[in-house]
C-alpha positions as a printed Julia matrix, in Angstrom:
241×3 Matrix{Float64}:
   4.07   25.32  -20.28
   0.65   24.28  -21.21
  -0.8    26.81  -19.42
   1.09   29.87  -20.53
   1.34   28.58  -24.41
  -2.63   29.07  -23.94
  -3.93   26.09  -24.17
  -6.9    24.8   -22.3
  -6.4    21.04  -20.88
  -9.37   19.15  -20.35
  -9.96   17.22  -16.65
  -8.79   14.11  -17.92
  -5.1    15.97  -18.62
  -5.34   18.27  -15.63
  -5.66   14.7   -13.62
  -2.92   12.65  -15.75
  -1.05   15.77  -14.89
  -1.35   15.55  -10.82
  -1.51   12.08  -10.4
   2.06   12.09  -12.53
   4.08   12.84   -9.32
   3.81   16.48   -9.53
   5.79   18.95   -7.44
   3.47   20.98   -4.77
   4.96   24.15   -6.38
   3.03   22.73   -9.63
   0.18   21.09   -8.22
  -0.64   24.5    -6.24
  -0.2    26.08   -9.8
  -2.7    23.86  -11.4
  -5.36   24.01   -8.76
  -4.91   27.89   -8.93
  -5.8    27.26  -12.88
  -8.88   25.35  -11.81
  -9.86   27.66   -9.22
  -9.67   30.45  -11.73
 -11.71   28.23  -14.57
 -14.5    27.3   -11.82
 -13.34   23.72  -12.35
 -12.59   22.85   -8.89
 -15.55   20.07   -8.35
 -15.56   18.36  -11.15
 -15.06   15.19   -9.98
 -11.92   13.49  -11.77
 -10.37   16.94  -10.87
 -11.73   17.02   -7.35
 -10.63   13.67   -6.68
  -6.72   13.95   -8.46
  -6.63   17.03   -6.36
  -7.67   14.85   -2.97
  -5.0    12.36   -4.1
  -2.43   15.01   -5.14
  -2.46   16.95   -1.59
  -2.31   13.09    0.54
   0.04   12.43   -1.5
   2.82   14.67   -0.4
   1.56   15.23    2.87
  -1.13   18.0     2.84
  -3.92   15.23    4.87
  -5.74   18.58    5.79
  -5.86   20.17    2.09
  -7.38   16.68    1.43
  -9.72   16.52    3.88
 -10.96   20.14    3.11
 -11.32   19.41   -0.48
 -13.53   16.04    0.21
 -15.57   17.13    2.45
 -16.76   20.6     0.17
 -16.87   17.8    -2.68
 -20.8    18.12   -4.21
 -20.77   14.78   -5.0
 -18.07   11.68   -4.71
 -17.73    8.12   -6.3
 -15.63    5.43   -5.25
 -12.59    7.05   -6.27
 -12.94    9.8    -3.88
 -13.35    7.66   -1.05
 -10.39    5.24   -2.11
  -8.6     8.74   -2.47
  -9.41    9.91    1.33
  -9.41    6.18    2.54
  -5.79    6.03    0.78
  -4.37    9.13    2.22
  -5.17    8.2     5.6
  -3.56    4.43    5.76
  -1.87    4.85    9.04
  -4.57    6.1    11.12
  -7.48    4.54   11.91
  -9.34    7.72   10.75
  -9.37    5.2     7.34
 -11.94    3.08    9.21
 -14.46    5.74    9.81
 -14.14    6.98    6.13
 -14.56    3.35    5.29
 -17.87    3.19    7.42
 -19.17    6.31    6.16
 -18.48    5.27    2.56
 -20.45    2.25    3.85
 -23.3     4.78    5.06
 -23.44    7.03    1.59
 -23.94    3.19   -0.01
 -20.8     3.39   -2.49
 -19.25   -0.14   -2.9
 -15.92   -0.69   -2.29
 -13.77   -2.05   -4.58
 -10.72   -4.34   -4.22
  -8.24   -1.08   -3.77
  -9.96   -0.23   -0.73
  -9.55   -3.18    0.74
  -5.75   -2.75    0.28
  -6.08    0.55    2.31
  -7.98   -0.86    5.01
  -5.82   -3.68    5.82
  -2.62   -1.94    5.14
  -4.21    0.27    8.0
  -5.07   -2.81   10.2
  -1.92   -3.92    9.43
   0.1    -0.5    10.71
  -1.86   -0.29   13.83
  -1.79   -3.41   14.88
  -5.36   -4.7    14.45
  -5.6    -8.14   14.01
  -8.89   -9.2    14.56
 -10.41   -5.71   12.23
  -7.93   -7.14    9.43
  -9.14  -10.69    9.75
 -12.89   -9.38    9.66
 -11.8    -7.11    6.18
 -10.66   -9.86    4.8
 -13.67  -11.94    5.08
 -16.11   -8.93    4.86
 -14.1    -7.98    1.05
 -14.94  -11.97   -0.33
 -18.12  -12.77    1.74
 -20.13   -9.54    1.87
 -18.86   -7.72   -1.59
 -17.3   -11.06   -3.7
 -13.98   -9.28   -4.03
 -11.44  -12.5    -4.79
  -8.54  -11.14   -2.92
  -5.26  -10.2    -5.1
  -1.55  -10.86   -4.66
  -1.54   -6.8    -2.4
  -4.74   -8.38    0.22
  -2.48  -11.25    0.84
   0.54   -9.47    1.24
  -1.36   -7.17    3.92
  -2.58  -10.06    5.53
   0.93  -11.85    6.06
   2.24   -8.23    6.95
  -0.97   -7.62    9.58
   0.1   -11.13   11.31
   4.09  -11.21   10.82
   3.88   -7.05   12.47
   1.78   -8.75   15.37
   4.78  -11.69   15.5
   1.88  -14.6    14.58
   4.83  -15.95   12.11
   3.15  -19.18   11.64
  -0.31  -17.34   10.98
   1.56  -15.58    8.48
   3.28  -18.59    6.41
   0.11  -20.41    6.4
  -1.72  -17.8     4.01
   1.16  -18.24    1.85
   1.12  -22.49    1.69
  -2.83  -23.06    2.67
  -5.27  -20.18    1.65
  -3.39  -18.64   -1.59
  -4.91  -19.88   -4.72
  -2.26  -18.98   -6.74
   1.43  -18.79   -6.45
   2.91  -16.09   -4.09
   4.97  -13.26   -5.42
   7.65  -11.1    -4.32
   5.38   -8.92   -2.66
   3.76  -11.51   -0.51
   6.96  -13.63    0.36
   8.74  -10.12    1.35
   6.08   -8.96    3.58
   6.81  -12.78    5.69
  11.04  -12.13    5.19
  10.51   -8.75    6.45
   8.52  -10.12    9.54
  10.47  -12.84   10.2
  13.84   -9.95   10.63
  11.51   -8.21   13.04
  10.51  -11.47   15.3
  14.01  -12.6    14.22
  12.26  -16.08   12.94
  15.2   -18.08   11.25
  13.35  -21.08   10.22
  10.5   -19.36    8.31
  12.71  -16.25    7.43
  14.86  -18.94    5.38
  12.35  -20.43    3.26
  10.86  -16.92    2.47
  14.75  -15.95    1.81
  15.03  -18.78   -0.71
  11.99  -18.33   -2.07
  12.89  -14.59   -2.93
  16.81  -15.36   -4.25
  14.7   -17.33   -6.84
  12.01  -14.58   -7.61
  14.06  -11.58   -7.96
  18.1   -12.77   -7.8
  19.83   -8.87   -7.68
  17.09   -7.87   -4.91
  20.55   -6.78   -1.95
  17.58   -6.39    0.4
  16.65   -9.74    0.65
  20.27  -10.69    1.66
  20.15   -8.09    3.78
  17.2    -8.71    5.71
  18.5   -12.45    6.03
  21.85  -11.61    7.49
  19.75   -9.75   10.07
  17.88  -12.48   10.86
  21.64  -14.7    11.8
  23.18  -12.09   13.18
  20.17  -11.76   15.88
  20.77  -14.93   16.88
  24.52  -14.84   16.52
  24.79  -16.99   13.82
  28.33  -15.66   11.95
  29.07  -18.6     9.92
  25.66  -17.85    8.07
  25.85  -14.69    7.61
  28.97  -15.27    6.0
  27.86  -17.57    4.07
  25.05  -15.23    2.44
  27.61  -12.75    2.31
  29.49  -15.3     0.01
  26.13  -15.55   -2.15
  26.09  -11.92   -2.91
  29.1   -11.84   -4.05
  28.98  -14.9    -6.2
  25.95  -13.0    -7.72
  27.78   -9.39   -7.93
  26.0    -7.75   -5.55
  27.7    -5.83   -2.47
């Protein structure tokens, strides 16, 4: 509407604009605008654009776009970092980043060990983690330790995984963190960790169904009726079904 009523939105609009969960039918639009207004590499565009085409898909459109970029910041490489999470193709964007001497911040640490964490790569997430505090002073946030406990409960090191939670966290664990462990535990079909994460999440968000969910799971892996019953019971004390 914007565009046909005349106006003439500035970058910072154009990237509100894409970064607002825009349709591909508008985001192809807009570019077109840009294209048209020679706008194309100025960099909050350039890298809304980059984040706008991972974003629903388009990794190649991405890649394109980064690589003709004239010049890129740490948003850029967070963007391309970002939109390749589940390969490891994030890791050699993280080393070239590295190589072109931007800093990383704390989001892409979240990238890289959500990465580490999808494929499987312990020992690369465990070396993140203490490359992000030692080598850059990044104190990790509630999503590092949530990757973490996610990088070790996906590998099925359960205990590995509680122990961030009660030994290295220096502050209290949210949802996020005690899901990632409830969710691992249902994979490795841990009841006696799975519980105390289960607990721990009726407390922190009480009309969460998944969390009952996922703990059923866990009892009915191991054949364990009566308890899943029982949960059952809890949800419905709490009107949820």
């Amino acid at each position: 509407h914007m565009l046909k009523a005349g106006f003439n939105p500035d970058e910072v609009s154009i990237s509100i604009i894409l970064t607002e969960d825009s349709s591909l039918r508008l985001g192809g639009q807009i570019h077109g605008w840009v294209l048209r207004h020679g706008l194309e590499w100025d960099m909050p565009i350039a890298n809304a654009l980059v984040a706008f085409y991972s974003s629903h898909g388009l990794a190649d459109q991405s890649r394109w776009l980064f690589s003709h970029m004239p010049e890129r910041d740490i948003v850029s490489w967070n963007s391309i970092i970002s939109a390749h999470w589940k390969h490891s193709q994030a890791l050699t964007y993280f080393h070239q980043m590295q190589e072109d001497g931007v800093l990383p911040d704390a989001i892409t640490f979240v990238s890289l060990l959500s990465t580490c964490a999808h494929l499987g790569l312990v020992r690369e997430g465990e070396s993140f983690f203490s490359l992000m505090r030692e080598e850059y002073g990044i104190n990790p946030i509630m999503e590092h330790y949530a990757c973490m406990v996610n990088l070790y409960g996906r590998a099925g090191l359960i205990a590995k995984a509680y122990e961030i939670i009660v030994r290295k966290m220096e502050f209290e664990a949210g949802p996020t963190v005690w899901g990632a462990l409830l969710y691992a535990c249902s994979l490795n079909a841990n009841a006696e960790i799975g519980e105390i994460a289960a607990h721990k999440l009726f407390e922190l968000e009480p009309d969460n169904e998944h969390n009952f969910e996922l703990l059923m799971r866990i009892y009915d892996s191991q054949g364990r009726l009566d308890d899943m019953e029982r949960v059952k019971r809890m949800m419905l004390d709490r009107g949820l079904d």
